[in-house]
N, C-alpha and C positions, 0 to 999 in steps of 0.2 A: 535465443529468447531468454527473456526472466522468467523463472519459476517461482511461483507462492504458495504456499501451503500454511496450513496451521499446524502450531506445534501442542504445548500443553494446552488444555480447557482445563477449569477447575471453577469449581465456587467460592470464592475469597472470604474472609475474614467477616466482611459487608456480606454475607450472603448475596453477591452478585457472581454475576457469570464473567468468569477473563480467560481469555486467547490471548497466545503468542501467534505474531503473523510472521512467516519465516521465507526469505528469500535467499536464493539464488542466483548471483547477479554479476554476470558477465559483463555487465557496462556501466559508464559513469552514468550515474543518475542527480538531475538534478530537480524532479518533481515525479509528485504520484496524483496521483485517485482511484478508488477501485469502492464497489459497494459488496456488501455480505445479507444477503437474501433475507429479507421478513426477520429484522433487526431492528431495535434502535438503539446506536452507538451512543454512549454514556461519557466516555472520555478514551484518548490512545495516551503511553507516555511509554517513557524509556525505550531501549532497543539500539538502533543505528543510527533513527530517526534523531533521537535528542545526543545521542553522541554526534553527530555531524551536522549539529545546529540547527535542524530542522524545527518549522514549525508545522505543527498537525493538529488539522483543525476535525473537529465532527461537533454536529450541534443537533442533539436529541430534538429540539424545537422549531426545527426548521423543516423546507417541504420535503428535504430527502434526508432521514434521521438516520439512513445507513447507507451514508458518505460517509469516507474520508478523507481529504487530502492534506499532502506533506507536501514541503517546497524549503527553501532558504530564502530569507530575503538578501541575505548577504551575498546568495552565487555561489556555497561551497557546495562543492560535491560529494553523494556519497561513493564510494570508489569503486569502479570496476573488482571482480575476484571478493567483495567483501559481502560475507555469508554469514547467515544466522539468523537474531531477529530482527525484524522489520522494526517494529513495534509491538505493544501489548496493547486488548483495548479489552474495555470494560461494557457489558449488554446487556439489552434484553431481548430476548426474542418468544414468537411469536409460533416458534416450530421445534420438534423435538430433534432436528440437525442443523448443523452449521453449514451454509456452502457462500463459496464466494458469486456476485452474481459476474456472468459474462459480461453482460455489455457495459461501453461506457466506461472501463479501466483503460487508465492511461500511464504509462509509463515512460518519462521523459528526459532529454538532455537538452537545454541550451546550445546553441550551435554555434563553436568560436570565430568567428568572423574572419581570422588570421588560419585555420588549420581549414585548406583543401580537400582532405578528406570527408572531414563534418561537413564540409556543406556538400559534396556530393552524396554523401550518405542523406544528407535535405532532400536532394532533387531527387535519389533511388524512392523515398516513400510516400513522392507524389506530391509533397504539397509548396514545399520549398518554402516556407514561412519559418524559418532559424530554428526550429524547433527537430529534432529526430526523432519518431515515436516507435518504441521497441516493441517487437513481439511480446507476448506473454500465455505462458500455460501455467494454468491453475492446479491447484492439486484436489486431492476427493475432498468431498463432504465429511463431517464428522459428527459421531451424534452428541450430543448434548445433555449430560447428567440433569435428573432429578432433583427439587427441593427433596429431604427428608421431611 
C-alpha cells in the first residue's frame, strides 16, 4: 500500500496554515485524490507533485473545497520507492486537527497496454478499466496550532 501522512503544519508568513503531505510509495503513480476533513484548500505547490510535472488542482470555490487532485497530462510518472513530500498545501479549517478524510482517495497508475503484468494487476482489483487502483493507509491526525 501507499502511506500518507502529514509532515510539518506551520502558520506562514500570510498568517495561513501549510502542511506537507508525505508519502510513502512503493508504486508508479500516475494520479491522486484524496480530501482532508473540514478544510478548505487554498492552494498545493512543490514537493514531487511539481518535480514530476504534475498538475494539482484544489479550488477553494468549488462544491468540494477539500479536494485535491494531482495527475500529468503528459503520462510522466512519479516513481515507485520515491519518498517524501507529496505536496504542501495551503488552509483553512474549520477544526482544531487535521485528518485526512477516508473515503473517496484514490490512488493510481495508468495501465500499459503492452506489460502483462499491469493488466492483470487490472483484472486482480476488479474492475479491468486500464486503470490499477492502490491500497492506501493514512496516517494520524494532527492538531492544528493557534492564531496568537
Amino acid at each position: 500500500p501507499i502511506n500518507l501522512s502529514f509532515g510539518n503544519l506551520f502558520i506562514n508568513e500570510s498568517e495561513q496554515y501549510e502542511v506537507q503531505i508525505l508519502i510513502d510509495n512503493p508504486q508508479n503513480l500516475s494520479a491522486y485524490q484524496f480530501k482532508l476533513k473540514d478544510t478548505i484548500l487554498q492552494s498545493a505547490f512543490g514537493g514531487m507533485s511539481d518535480e514530476y510535472g504534475f498538475e494539482v488542482i484544489v479550488d477553494p470555490n468549488s462544491q468540494s473545497p477539500d479536494l485535491i487532485i494531482g495527475f500529468s497530462f503528459s503520462g510522466i510518472l512519479i516513481p515507485s520507492e520515491t519518498n517524501g513530500i507529496l505536496t504542501n498545501i495551503i488552509f483553512d479549517s474549520s477544526s482544531n486537527e487535521l485528518c485526512f478524510d477516508l473515503e473517496n482517495a484514490i490512488f493510481t497508475k495508468s495501465v500499459d497496454p503492452n506489460n502483462e503484468l499491469e493488466q492483470l494487476y487490472d483484472n486482480i482489483d476488479g474492475s479491468d478499466d486500464d486503470v490499477i487502483q492502490y491500497q492506501l493507509n493514512f496516517g494520524e491526525c494532527i492538531n492544528i496550532p493557534t492564531f496568537n
